[in-house]
C-alpha positions, 0 to 999 in steps of 0.5 A, spaced: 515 453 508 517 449 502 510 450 501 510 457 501 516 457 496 512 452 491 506 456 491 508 463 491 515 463 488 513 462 481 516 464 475 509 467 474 508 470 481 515 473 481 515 477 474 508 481 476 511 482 483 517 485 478 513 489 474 508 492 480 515 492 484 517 497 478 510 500 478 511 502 486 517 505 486 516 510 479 509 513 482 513 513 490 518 517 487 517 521 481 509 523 479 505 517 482 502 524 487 499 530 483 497 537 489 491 541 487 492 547 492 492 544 500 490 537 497 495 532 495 492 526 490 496 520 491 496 514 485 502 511 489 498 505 493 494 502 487 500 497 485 499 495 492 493 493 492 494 490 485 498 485 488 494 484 494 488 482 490 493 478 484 497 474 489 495 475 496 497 479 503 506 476 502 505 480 496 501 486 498 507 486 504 512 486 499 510 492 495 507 497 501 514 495 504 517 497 498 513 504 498 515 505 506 523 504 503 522 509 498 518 514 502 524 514 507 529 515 502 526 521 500 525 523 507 531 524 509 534 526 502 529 531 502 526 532 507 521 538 506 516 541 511 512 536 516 517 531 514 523 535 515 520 536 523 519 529 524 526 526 521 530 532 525 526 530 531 525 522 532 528 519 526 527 512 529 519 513 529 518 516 523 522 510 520 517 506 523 511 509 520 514 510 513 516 503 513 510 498 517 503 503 515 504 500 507 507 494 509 501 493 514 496 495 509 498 490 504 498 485 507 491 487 511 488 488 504 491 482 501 488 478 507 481 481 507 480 480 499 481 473 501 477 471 505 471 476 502 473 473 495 471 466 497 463 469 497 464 474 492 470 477 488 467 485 487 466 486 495 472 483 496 476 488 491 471 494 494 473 492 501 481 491 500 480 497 496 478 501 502 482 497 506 489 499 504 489 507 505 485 506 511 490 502 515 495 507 512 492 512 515 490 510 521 498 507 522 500 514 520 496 517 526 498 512 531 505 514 530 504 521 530 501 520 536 508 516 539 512 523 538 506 528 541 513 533 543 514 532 535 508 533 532 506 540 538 513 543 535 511 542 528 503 545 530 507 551 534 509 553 527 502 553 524 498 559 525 491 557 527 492 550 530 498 552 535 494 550 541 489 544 538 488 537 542 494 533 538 488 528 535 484 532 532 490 537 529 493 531 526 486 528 524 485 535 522 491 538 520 495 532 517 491 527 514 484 529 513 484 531 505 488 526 503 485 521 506 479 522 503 482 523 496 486 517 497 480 513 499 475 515 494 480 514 488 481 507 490 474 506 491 472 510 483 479 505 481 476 499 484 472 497 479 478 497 474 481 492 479 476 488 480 477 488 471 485 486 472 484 481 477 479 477 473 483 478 467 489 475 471 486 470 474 483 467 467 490 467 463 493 463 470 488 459 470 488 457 461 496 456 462 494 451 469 490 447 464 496 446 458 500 444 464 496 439 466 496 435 460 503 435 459 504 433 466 500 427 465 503 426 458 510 426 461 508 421 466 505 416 462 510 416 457 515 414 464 
């Protein structure tokens, strides 16, 4: 634990944390997703990913769990359409889902591109990349799955679907186009993450390389 505390909670670390903490919570709540008809594009998972990449799964968890806390605020704020069904039928389960899938996903994304980024750092950033609204999504589904009377009353009202297997309507139903939208912006932004990591990695390594010096200057002079 001590170590943990001396690796990762650095002044260094817990400054980017602060930013891309900020970051999460003004693209959750106010215009980090953009609706082009039934089609919603969500930016929101980006600084995710971000910190999964430039300081690993702890802070890939932190800041998904921090997106499910803002998810859930807005949900029971203002609960609209889908949301307003599952919060007014299973509250805890729904508080579940929006809390444990990012957090997951985080944590997941920042794990994988440390262990893949010891033989390569772009397939690494590509596999996080994907790997985050991957596991988002398929949490969000296995929750759904957990309230099948919730989601079957909430399909009752949809013309068309009223009926349908429940997988394949909440596959179909809720998640398909956002999913893949999800997807493919963080792979077309994958490149640009791979860019802000290295760029990080280098200033963190300059200023590790000052610090030495000095460090053994100090002891000498002891």
């Amino acid at each position: 634990m001590e170590k943990v505390k001396k690796t990762f909670f650095t002044s260094r670390n817990i400054a980017t944390l602060a930013v891309l903490l900020a970051l999460v919570i003004v693209l959750q709540a106010f215009g980090g997703s953009f609706s082009i008809g039934l089609i919603t594009l969500n930016f929101s998972l980006i600084p995710i990913v971000i910190g999964a990449l430039v300081l690993g799964p702890v802070a890939g968890a932190l800041l998904g769990l921090a997106n499910g806390m803002v998810v859930l605020i807005q949900v029971i704020m203002t609960p609209t359409g889908f949301y307003a069904v599952i919060w007014a039928n299973s509250p805890v389960v729904t508080s579940l889902i929006c809390l444990v899938k990012t957090t997951v996903a985080g944590l997941v994304g920042g794990a994988l591109f440390r262990l893949i980024s010891r033989k390569n750092t772009y397939v690494a950033t590509f596999v996080a990349s994907a790997a985050v609204p991957v596991i988002n999504t398929s949490l969000f589904v296995l929750g759904c799955l957990c309230m099948p009377d919730t989601i079957r009353l909430f399909q009752s009202g949809l013309e068309g679907f009223d009926g349908m297997n429940i997988f394949i309507f909440i596959c179909v139903g809720l998640v398909t186009f956002n999913f893949f939208i999800e997807l493919a912006i963080n792979l077309i932004v994958a490149p640009a993450l791979h860019t802000v990591y290295r760029i990080v990695e280098k200033q963190f390594a300059s200023k590790s390389k000052k610090k030495k010096p000095q460090e053994e200057g100090n002891d000498n002079l002891s």
